[in-house]
Biopython code that builds the backbone (N, CA, C, O; Angstrom):
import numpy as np
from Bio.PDB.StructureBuilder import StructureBuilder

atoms = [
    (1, "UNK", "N", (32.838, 2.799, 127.243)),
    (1, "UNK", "CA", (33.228, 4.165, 127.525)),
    (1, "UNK", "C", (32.716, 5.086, 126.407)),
    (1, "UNK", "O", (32.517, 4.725, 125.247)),
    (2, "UNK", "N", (32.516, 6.397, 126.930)),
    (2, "UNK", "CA", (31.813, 7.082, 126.005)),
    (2, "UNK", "C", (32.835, 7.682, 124.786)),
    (2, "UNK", "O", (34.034, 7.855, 125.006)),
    (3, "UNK", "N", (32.310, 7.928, 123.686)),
    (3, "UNK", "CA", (33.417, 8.994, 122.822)),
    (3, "UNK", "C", (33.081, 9.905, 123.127)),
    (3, "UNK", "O", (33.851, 10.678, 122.557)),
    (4, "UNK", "N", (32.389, 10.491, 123.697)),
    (4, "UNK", "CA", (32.161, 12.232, 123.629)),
    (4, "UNK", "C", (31.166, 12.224, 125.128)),
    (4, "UNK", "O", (30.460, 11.255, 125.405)),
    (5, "UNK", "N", (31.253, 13.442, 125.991)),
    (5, "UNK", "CA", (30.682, 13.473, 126.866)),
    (5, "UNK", "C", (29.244, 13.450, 126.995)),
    (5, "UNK", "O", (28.687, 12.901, 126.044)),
    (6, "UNK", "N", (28.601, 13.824, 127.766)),
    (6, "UNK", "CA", (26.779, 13.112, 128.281)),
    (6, "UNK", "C", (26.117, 14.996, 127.972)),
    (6, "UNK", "O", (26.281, 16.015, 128.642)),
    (7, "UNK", "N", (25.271, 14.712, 126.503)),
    (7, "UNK", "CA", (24.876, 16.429, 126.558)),
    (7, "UNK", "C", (23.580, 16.238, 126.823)),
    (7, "UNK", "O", (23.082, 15.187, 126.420)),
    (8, "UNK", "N", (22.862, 17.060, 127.451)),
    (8, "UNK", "CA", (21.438, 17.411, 128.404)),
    (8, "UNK", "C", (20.704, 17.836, 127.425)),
    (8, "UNK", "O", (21.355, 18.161, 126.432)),
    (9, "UNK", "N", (19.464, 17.962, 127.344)),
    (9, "UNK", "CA", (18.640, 18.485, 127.057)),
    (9, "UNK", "C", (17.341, 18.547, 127.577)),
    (9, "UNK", "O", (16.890, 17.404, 127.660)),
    (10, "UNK", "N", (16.458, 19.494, 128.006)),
    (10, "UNK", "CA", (15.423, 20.034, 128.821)),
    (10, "UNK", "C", (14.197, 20.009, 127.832)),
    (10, "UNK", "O", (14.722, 20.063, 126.719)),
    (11, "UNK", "N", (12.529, 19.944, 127.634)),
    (11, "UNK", "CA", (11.279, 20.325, 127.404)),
    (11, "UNK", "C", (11.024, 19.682, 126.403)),
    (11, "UNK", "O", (10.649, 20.166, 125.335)),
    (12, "UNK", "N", (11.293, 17.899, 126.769)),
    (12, "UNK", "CA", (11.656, 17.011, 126.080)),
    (12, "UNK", "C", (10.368, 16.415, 126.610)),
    (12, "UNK", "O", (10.180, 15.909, 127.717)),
    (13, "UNK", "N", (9.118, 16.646, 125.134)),
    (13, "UNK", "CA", (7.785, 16.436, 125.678)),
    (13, "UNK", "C", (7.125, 15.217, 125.388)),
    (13, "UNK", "O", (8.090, 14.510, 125.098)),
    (14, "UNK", "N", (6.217, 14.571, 125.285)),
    (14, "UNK", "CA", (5.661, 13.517, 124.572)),
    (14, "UNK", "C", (6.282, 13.810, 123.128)),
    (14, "UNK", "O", (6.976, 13.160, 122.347)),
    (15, "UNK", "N", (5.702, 15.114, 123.133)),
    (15, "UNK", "CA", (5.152, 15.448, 121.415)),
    (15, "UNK", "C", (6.445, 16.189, 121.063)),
    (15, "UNK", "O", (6.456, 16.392, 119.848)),
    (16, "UNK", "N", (7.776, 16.774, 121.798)),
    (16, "UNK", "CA", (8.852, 16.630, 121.297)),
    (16, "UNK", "C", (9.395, 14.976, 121.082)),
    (16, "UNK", "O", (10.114, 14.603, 120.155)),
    (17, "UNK", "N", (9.066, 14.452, 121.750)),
    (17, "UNK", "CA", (9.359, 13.278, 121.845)),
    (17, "UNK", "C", (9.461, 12.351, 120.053)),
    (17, "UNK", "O", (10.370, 11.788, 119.444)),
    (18, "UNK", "N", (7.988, 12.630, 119.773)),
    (18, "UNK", "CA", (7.647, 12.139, 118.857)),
    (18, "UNK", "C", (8.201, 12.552, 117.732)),
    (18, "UNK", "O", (8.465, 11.902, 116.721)),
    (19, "UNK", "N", (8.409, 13.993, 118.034)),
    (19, "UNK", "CA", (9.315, 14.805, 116.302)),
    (19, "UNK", "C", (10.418, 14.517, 116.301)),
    (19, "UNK", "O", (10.944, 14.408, 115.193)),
    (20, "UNK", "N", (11.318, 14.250, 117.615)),
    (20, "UNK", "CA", (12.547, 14.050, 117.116)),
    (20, "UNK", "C", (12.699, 12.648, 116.443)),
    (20, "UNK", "O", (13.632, 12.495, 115.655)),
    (21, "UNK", "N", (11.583, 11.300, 116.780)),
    (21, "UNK", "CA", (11.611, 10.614, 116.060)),
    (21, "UNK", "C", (11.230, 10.734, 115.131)),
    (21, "UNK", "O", (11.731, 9.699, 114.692)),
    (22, "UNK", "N", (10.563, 11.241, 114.065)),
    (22, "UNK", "CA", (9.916, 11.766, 112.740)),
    (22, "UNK", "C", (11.194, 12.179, 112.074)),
    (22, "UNK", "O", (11.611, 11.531, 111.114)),
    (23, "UNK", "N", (12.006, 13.495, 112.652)),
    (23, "UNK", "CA", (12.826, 13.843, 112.150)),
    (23, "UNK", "C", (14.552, 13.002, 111.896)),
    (23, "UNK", "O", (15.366, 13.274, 111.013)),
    (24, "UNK", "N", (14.701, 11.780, 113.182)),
    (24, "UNK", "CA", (15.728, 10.971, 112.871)),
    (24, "UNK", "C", (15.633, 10.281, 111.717)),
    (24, "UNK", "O", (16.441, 10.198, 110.793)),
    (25, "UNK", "N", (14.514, 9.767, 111.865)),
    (25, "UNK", "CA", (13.953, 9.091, 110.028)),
    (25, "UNK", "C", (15.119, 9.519, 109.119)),
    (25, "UNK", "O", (16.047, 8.850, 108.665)),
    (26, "UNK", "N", (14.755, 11.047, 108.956)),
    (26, "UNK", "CA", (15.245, 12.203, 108.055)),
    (26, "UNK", "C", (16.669, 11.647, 107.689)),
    (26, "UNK", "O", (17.186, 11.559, 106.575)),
    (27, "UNK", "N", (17.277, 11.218, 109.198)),
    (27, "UNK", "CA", (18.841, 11.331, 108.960)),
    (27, "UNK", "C", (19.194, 9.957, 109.200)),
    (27, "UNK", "O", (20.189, 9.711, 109.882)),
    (28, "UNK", "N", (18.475, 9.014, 108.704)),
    (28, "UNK", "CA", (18.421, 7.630, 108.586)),
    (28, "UNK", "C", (18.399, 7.049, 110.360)),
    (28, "UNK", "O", (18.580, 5.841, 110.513)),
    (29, "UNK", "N", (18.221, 7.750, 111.385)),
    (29, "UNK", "CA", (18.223, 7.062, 112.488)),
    (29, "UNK", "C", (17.016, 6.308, 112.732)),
    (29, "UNK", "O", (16.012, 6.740, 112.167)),
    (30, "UNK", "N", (16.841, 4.869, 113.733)),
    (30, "UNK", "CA", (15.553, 4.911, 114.308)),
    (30, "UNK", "C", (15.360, 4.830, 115.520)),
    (30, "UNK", "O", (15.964, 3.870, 115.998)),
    (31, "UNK", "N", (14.718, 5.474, 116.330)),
    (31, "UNK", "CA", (14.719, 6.166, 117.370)),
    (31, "UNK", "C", (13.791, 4.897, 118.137)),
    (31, "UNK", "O", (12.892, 4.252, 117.598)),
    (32, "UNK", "N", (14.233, 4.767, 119.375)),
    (32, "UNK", "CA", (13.598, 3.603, 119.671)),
    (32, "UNK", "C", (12.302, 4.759, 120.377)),
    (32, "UNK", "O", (12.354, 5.955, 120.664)),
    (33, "UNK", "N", (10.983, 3.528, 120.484)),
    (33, "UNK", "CA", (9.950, 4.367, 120.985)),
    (33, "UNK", "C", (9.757, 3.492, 122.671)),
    (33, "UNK", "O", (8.883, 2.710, 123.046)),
    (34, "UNK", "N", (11.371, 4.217, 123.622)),
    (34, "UNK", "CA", (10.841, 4.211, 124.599)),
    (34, "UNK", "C", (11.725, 5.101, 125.176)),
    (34, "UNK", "O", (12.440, 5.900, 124.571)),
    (35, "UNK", "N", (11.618, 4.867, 126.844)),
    (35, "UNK", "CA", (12.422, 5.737, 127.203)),
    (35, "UNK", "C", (14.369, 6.074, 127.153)),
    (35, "UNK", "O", (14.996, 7.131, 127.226)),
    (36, "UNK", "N", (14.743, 4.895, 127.027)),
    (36, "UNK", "CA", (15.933, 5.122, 126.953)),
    (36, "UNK", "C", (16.112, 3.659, 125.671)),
    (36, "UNK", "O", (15.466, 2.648, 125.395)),
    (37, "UNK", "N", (17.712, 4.503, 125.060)),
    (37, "UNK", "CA", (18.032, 3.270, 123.922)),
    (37, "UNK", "C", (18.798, 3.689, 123.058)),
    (37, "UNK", "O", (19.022, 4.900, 123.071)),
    (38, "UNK", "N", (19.427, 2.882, 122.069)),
    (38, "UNK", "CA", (20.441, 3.002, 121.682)),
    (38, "UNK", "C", (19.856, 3.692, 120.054)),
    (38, "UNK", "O", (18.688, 3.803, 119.680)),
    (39, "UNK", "N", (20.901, 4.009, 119.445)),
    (39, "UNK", "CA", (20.901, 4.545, 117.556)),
    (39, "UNK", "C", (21.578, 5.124, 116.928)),
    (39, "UNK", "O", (21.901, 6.132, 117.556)),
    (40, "UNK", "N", (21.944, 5.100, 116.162)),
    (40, "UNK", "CA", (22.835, 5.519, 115.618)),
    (40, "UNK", "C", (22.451, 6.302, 114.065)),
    (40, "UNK", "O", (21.521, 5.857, 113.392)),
    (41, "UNK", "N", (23.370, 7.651, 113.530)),
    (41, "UNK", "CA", (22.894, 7.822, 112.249)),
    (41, "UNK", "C", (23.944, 8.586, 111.449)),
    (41, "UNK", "O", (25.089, 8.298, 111.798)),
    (42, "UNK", "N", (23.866, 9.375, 110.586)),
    (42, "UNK", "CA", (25.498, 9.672, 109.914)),
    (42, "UNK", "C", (25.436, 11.023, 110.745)),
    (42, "UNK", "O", (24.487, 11.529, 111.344)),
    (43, "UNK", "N", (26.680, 11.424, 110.598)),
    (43, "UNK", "CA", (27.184, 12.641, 110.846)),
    (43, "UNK", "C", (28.494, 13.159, 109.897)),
    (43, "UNK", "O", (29.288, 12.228, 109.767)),
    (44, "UNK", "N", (28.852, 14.160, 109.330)),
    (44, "UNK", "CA", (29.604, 14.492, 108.384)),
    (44, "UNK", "C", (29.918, 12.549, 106.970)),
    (44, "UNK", "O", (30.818, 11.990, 106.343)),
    (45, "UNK", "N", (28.372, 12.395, 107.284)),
    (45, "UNK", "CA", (28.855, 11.177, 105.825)),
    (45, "UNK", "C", (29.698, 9.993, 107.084)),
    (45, "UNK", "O", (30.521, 9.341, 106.442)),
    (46, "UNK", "N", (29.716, 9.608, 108.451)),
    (46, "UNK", "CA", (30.177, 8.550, 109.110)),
    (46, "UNK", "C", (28.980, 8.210, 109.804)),
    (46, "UNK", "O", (28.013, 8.954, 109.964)),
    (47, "UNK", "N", (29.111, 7.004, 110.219)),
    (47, "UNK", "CA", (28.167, 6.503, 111.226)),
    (47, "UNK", "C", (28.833, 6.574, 112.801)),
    (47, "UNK", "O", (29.911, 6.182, 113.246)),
    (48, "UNK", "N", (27.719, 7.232, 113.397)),
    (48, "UNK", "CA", (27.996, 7.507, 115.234)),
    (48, "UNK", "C", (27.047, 6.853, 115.459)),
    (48, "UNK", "O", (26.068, 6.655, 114.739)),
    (49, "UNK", "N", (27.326, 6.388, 116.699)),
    (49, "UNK", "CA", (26.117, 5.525, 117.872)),
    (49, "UNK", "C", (26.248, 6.319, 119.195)),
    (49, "UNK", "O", (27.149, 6.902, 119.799)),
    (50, "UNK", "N", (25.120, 6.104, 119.339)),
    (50, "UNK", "CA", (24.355, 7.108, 120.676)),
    (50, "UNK", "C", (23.695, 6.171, 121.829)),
    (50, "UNK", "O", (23.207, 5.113, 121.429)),
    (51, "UNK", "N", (23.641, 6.409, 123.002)),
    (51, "UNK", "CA", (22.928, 6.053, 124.011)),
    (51, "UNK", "C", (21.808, 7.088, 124.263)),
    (51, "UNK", "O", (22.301, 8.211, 124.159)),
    (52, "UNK", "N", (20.712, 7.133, 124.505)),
    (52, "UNK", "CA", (19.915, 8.051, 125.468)),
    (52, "UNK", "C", (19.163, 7.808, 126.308)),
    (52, "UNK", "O", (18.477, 6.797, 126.159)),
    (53, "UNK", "N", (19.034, 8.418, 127.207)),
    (53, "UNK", "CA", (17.813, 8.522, 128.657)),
    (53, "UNK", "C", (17.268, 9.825, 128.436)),
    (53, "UNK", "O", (17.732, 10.902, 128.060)),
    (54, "UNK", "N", (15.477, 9.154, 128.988)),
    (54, "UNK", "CA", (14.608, 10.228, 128.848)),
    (54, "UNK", "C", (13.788, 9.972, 130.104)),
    (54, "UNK", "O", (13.248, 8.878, 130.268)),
    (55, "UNK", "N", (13.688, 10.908, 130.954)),
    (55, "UNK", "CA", (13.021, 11.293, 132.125)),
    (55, "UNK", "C", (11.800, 11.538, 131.733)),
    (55, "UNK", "O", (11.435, 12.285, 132.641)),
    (56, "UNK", "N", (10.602, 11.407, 130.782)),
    (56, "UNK", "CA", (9.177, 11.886, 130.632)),
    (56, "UNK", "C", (8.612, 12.639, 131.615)),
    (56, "UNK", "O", (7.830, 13.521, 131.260)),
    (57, "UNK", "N", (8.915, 12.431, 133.174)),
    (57, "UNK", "CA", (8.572, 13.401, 134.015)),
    (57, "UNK", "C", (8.839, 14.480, 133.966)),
    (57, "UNK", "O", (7.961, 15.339, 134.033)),
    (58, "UNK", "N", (10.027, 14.757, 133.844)),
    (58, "UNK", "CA", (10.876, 16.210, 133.839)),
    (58, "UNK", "C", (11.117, 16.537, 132.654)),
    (58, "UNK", "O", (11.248, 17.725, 132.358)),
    (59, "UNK", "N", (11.198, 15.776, 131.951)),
    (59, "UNK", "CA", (11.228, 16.382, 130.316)),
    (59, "UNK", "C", (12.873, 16.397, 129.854)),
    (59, "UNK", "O", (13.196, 16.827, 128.747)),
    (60, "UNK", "N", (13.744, 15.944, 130.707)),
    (60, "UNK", "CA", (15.096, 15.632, 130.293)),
    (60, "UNK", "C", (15.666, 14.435, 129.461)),
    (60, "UNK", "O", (15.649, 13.283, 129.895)),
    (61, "UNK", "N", (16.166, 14.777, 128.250)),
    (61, "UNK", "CA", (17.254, 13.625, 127.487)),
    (61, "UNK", "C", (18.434, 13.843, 127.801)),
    (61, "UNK", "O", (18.984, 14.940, 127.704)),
    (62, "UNK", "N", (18.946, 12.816, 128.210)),
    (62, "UNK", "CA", (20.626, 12.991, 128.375)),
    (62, "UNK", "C", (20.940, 11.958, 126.865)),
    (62, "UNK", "O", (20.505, 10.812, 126.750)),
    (63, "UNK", "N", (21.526, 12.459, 126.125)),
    (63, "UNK", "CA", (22.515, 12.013, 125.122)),
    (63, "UNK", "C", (23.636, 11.641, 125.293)),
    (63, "UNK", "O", (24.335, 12.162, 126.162)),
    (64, "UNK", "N", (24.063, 10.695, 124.544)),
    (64, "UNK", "CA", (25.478, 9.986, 125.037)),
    (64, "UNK", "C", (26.287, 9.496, 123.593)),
    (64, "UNK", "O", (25.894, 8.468, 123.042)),
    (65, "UNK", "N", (27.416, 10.267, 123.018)),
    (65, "UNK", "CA", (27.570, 9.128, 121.555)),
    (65, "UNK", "C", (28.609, 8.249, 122.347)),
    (65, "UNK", "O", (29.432, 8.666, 123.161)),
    (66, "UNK", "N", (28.371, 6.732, 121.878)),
    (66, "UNK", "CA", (29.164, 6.072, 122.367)),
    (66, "UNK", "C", (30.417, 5.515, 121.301)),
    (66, "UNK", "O", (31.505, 5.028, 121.609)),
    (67, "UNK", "N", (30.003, 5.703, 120.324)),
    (67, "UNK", "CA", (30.898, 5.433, 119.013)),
    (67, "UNK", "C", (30.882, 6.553, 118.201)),
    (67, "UNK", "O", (29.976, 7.383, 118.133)),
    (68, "UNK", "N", (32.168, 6.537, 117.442)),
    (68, "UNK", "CA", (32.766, 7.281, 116.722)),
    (68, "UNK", "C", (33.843, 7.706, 115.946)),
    (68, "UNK", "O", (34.972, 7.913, 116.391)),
    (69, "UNK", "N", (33.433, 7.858, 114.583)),
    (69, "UNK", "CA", (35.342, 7.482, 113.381)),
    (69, "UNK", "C", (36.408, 8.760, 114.035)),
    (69, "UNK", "O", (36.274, 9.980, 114.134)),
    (70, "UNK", "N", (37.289, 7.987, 114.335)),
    (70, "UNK", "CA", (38.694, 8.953, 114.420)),
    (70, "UNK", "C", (38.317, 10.597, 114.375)),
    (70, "UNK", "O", (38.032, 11.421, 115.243)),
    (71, "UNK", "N", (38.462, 10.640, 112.950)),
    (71, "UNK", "CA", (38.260, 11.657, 112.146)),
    (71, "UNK", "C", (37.026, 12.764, 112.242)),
    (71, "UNK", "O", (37.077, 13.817, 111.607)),
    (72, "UNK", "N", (35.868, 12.401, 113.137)),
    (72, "UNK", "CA", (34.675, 13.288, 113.231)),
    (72, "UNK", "C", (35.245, 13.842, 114.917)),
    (72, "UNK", "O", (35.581, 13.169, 115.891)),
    (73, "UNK", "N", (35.177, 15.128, 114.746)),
    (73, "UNK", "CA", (35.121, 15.441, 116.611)),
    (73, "UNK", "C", (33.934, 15.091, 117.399)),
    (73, "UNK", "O", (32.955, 14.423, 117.068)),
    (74, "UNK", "N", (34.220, 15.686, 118.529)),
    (74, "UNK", "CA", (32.665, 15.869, 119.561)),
    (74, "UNK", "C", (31.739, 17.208, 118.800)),
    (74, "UNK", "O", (30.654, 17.342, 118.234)),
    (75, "UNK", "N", (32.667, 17.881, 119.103)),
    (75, "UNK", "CA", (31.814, 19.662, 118.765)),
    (75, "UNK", "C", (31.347, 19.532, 117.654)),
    (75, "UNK", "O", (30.331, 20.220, 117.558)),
    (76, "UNK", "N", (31.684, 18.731, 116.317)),
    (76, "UNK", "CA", (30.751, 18.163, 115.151)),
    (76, "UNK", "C", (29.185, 17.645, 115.765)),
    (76, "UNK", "O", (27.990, 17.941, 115.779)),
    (77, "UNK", "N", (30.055, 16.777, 116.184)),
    (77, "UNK", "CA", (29.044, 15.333, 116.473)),
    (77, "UNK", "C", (27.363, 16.616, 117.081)),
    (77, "UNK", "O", (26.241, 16.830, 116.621)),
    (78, "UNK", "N", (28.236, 17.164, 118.401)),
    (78, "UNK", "CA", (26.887, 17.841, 119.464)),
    (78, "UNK", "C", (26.230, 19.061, 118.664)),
    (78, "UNK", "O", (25.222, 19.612, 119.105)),
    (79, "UNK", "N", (26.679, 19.357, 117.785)),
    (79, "UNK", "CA", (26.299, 20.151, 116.668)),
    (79, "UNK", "C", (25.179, 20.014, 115.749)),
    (79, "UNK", "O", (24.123, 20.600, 115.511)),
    (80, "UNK", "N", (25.845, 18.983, 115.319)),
    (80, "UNK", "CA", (24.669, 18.156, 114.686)),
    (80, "UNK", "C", (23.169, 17.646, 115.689)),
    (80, "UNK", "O", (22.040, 17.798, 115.223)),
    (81, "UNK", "N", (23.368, 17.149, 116.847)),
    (81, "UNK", "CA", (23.020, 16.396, 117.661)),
    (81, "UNK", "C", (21.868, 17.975, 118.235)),
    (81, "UNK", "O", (20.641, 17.892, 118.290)),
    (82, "UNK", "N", (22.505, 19.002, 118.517)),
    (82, "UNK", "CA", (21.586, 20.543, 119.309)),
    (82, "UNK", "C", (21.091, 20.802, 117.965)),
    (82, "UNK", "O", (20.017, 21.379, 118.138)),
    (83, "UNK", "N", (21.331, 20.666, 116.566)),
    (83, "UNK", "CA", (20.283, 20.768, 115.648)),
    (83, "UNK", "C", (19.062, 20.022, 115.361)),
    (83, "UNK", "O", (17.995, 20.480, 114.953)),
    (84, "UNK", "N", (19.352, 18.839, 115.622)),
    (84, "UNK", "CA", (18.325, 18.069, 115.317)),
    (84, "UNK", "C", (17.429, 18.174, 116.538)),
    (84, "UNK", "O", (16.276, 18.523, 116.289)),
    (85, "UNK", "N", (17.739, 17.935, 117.843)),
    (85, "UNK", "CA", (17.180, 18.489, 118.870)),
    (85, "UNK", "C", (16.212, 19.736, 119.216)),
    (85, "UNK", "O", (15.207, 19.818, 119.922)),
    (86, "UNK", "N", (16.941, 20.701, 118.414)),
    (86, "UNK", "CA", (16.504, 22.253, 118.549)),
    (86, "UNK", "C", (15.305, 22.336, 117.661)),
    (86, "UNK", "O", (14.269, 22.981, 117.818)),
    (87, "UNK", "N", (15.689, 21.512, 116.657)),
    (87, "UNK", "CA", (14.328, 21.578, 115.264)),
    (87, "UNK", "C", (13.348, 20.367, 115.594)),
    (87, "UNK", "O", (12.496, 19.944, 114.814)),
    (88, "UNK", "N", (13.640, 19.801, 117.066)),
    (88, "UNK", "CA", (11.904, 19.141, 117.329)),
    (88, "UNK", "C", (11.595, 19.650, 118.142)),
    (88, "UNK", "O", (10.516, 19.190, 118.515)),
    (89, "UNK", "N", (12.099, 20.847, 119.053)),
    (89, "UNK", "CA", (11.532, 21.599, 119.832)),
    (89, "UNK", "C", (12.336, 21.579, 121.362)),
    (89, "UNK", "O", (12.075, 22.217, 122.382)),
    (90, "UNK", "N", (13.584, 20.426, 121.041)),
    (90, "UNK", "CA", (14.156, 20.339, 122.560)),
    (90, "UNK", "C", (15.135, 21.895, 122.962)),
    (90, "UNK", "O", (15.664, 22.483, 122.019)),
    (91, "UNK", "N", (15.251, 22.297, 124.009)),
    (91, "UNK", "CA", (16.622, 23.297, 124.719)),
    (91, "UNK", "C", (17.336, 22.423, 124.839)),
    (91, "UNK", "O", (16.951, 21.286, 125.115)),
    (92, "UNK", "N", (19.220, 22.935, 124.556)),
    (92, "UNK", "CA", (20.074, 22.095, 125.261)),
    (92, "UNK", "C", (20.077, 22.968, 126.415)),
    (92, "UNK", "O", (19.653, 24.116, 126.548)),
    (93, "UNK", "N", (20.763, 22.015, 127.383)),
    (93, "UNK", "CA", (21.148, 22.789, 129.127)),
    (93, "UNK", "C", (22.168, 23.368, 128.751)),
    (93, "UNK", "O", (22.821, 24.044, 129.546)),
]
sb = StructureBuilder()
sb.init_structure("model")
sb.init_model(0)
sb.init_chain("A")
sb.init_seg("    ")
for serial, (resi, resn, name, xyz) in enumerate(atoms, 1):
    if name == "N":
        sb.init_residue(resn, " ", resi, " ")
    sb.init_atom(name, np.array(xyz, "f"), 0.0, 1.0, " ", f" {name:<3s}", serial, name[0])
structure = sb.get_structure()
């Protein structure tokens, strides 16, 4: 079951594709290089785990955290999550 609900994101390109893996690096994640898969990386100093699916056709990631400490919310978590997103070039829906 999920900790936090399923957030969208749209114009999710090859080559966004590729920065947001460049940039998980950054935040110790590793981003698997396919279409859908699991990772995890800190958020406020905890470790979260994530699911994602990526449509390459349409250019959609659906994000999913599936783990998560007590103590961190969602609206943290997707915060973090539409930044890192936003700074490889993805829209959230």
């Amino acid at each position: 079951m999920a900790a936090c609900g399923a957030w969208k994101y749209r114009n999710v390109t090859p080559g966004v594709y590729q920065s947001l893996q460049n940039l998980g690096k950054q935040y110790g994640a590793s981003i698997p290089n396919s279409s859908s898969g699991r990772f995890s990386l800190k958020v406020a100093g905890m470790q979260v785990g994530f699911s994602y699916s990526w449509d390459v056709r349409t250019g959609m990631l659906i994000l999913v955290c599936e783990s998560k400490p007590v103590l961190v919310n969602c609206s943290l978590i997707k915060g973090a999550a539409d930044k890192i997103m936003t700074d490889s070039g993805a829209k959230p829906y």
